[in-house]
C-alpha positions in Angstrom: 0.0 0.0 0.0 2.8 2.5 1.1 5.1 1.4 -2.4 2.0 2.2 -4.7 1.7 5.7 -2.7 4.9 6.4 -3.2 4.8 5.5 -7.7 1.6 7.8 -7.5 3.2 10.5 -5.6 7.0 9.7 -8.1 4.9 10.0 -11.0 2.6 13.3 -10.2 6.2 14.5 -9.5 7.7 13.2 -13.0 4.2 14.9 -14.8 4.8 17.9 -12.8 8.1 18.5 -14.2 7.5 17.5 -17.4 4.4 20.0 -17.3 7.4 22.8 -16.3 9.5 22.2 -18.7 7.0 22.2 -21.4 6.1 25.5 -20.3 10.0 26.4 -19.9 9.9 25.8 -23.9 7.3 27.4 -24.8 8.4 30.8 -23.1 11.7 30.4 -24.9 10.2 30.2 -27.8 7.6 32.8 -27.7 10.5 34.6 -26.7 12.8 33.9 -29.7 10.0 34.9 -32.1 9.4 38.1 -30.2 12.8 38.2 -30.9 12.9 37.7 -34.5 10.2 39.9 -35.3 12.8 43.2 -34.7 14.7 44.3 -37.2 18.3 44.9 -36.7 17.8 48.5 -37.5 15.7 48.5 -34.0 17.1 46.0 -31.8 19.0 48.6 -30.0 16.8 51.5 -29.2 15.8 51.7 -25.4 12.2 49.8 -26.4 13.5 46.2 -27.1 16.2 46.0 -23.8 13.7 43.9 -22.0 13.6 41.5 -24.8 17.3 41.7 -25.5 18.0 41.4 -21.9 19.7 44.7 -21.8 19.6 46.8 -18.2 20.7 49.9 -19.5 20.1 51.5 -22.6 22.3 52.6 -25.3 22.7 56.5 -26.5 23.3 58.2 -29.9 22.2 55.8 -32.7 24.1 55.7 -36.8 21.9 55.7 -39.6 21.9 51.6 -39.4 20.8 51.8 -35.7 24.1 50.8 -34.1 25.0 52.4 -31.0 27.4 55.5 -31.4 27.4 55.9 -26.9 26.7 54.3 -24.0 24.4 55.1 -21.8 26.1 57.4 -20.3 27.2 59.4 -23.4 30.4 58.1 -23.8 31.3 57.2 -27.4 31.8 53.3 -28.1 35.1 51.9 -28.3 35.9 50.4 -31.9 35.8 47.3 -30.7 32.7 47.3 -28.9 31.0 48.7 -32.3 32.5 45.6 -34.1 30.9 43.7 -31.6 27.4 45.4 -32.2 27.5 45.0 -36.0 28.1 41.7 -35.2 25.3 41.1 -33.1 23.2 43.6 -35.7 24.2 40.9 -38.8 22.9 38.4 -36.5 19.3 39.5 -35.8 19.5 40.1 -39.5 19.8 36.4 -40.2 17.6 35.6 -37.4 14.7 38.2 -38.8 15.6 36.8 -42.5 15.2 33.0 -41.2 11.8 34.3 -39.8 10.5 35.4 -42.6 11.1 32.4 -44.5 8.9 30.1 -42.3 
């Protein structure tokens, strides 16, 4: 009597976590797509940091919508801009892949 408690109890555990990990999925995904619906030209301006997992915002934006400052105003290292385009060509593909489906 107490062993079958126990399976019943192991496997409303097992369907619990199962049930959490579905739901785990699904908020990665809907989060992906909410992604992939920005275009690069957007993904840095101060209404997508929340879905970019940004906590500050970026300052002066170029004509492609890469960050020119920081926050704070000061101007971007070289490097750091690289890094942005990078992450800019990125969302492209990711946007571009989007749009195919």
């Amino acid at each position: 009597l107490a062993e079958a408690a126990r399976r019943r109890e192991a496997a409303a555990q097992a369907e619990a976590a199962k049930a959490a990990r579905a739901a785990d999925q699904a908020a990665r995904e809907a989060a992906e797509a909410a992604r992939a619906s920005v275009p690069p030209s957007e993904m840095f301006s101060p209404a997508h940091d929340g879905l970019f997992g940004r906590e500050s915002s970026y300052g002066a934006l170029d004509a492609e919508g890469i960050p020119l400052e920081d926050a704070t105003g000061e101007p971007l290292s070289k490097s750091q801009r690289k890094k942005l385009v990078k992450l800019a060509q990125k969302q492209a593909k990711l946007v571009e892949a989007a749009g195919r489906r």
